[in-house]
C-alpha positions as CSV (number, residue, x, y, z in Angstrom):
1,X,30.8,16.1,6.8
2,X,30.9,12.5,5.7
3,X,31.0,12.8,2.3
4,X,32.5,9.4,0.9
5,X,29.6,7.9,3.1
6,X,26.8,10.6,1.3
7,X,28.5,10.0,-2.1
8,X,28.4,6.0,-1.5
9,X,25.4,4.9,0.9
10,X,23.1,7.5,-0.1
11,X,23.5,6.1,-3.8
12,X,23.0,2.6,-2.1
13,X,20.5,3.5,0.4
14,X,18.7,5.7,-2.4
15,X,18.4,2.7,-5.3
16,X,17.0,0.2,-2.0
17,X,14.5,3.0,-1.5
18,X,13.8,2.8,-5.2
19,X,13.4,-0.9,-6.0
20,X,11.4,-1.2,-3.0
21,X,8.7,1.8,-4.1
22,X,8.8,-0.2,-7.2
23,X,8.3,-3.7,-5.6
24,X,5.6,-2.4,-3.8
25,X,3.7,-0.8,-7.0
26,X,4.7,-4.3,-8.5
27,X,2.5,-6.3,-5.7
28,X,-0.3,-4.6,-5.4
29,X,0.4,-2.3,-2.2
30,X,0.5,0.9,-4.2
31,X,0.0,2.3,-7.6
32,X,2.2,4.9,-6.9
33,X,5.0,4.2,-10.0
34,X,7.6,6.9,-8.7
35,X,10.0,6.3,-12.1
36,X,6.7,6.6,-14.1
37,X,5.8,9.7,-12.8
38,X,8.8,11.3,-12.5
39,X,9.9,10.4,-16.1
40,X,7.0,11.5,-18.1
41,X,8.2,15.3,-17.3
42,X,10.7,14.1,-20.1
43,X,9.2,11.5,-22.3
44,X,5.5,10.5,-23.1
45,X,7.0,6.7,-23.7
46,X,6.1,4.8,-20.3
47,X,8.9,2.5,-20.5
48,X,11.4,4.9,-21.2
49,X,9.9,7.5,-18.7
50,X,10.3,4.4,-16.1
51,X,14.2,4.2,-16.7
52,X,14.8,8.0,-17.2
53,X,12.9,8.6,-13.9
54,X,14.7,5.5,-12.0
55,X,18.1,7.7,-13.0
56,X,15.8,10.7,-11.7
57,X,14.8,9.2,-8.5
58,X,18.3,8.1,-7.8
59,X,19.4,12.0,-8.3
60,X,16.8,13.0,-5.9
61,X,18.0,10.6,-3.4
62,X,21.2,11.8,-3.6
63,X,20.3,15.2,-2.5
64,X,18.2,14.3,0.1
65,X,20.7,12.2,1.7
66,X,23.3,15.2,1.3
67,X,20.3,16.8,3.2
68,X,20.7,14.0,6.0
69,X,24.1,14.6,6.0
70,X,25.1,17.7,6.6
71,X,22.2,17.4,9.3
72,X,24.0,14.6,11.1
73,X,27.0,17.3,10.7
74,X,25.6,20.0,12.3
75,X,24.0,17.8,15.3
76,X,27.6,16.0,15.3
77,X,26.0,13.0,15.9
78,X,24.7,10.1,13.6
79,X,22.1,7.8,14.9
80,X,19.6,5.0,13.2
81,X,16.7,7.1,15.4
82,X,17.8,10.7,14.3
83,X,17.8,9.4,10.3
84,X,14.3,7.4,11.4
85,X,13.5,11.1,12.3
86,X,14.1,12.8,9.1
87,X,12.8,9.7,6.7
88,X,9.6,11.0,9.1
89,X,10.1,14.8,7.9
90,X,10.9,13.3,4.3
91,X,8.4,11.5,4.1
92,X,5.6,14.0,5.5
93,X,7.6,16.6,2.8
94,X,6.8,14.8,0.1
95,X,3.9,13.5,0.7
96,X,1.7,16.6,1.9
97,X,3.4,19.1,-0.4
98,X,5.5,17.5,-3.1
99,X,3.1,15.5,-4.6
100,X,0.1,17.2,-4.4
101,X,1.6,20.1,-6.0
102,X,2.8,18.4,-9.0
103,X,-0.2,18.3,-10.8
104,X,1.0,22.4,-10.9
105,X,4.1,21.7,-12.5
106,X,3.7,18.1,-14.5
107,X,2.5,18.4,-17.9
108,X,0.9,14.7,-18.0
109,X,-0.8,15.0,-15.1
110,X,-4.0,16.0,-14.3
111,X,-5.0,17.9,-11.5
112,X,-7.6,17.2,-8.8
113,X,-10.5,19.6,-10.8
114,X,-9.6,18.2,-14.2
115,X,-12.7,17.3,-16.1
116,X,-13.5,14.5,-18.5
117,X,-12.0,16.5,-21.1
118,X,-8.6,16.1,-19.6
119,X,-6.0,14.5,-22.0
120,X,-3.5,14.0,-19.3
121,X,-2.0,11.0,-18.6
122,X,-1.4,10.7,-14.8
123,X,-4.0,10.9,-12.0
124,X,-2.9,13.2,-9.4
125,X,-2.0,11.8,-6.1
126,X,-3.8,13.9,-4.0
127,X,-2.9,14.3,-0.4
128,X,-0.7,11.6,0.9
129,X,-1.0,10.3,-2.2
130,X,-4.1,8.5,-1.4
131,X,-5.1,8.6,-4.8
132,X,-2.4,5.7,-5.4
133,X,-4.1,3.8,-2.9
134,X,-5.1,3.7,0.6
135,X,-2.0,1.3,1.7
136,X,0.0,4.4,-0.1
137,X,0.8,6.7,3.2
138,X,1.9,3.7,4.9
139,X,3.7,1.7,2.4
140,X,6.0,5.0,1.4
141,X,6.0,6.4,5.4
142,X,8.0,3.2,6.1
143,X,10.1,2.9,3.4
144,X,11.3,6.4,3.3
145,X,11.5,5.3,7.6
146,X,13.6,2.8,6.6
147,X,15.7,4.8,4.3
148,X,16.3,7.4,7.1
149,X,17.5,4.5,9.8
150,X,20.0,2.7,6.9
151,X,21.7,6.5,6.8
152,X,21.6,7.3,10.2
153,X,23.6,3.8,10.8
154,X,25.4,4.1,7.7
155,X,26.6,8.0,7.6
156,X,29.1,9.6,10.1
157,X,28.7,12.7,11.6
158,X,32.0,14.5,11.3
């Protein structure tokens, strides 16, 4: 396995996915704030929850792109379209079963039957995290696409 490639451009390839979910929420395309969300499981402070869950988010990363990986280890073959592939499966993970469960886990979020009484913090996402916005499924499909092609050029398969 490749694992001065996983150690360095899944780091790389995981803080371009990062700042460009962020951009994104920045501009308007989403209001899915995946530092936000991620860091209030730690602090109720939104600008420290945004750097802890940056640090977070780039952890993550990291061990999905072990996950791509050893997959391009045990195919023995790296390929932009195999890593497109996966960003696919990634992305359809997280956002069909990851997020929507959350609301499960996260104690500042509320869930999808949460009445007005609700003192949490968060929305939920929802399913594809449509709750973010519509443009949400398609903004994170491609970025997490895009993520999956830069490892599957990047990464070697031995």
């Amino acid at each position: 396995m490749d694992w001065a490639g996983w150690a360095l451009f899944g780091l790389i390839a995981t803080a371009a996915l990062t700042a460009a979910m962020i951009t994104a929420q920045l501009v308007g395309l989403t209001r899915l704030d995946l530092p936000l969300v991620l860091g209030t499981f730690v602090s109720e402070d939104p600008d420290r929850a945004r750097v802890v869950g940056f640090f977070l988010h780039l952890c993550a990363g990291q061990g999905f792109a072990l996950g791509y990986a050893a997959t391009f280890a045990l195919l023995d073959r790296a390929t932009w379209w195999i890593g497109a592939l996966l960003g696919i499966v990634h992305v359809g993970i997280a956002l069909t079963v990851i997020l929507p469960l959350l609301p499960g886990v996260h104690p500042r979020m509320a869930s999808q039957r949460a009445g007005p009484a609700s003192t949490s913090v968060l929305e939920p996402p929802g399913l594809f995290a449509v709750n973010y916005g519509v443009q949400t499924p398609l903004v994170t499909a491609v970025i997490h696409l895009v993520y999956g092609t830069v490892l599957g050029l990047l990464l070697q398969a031995r």
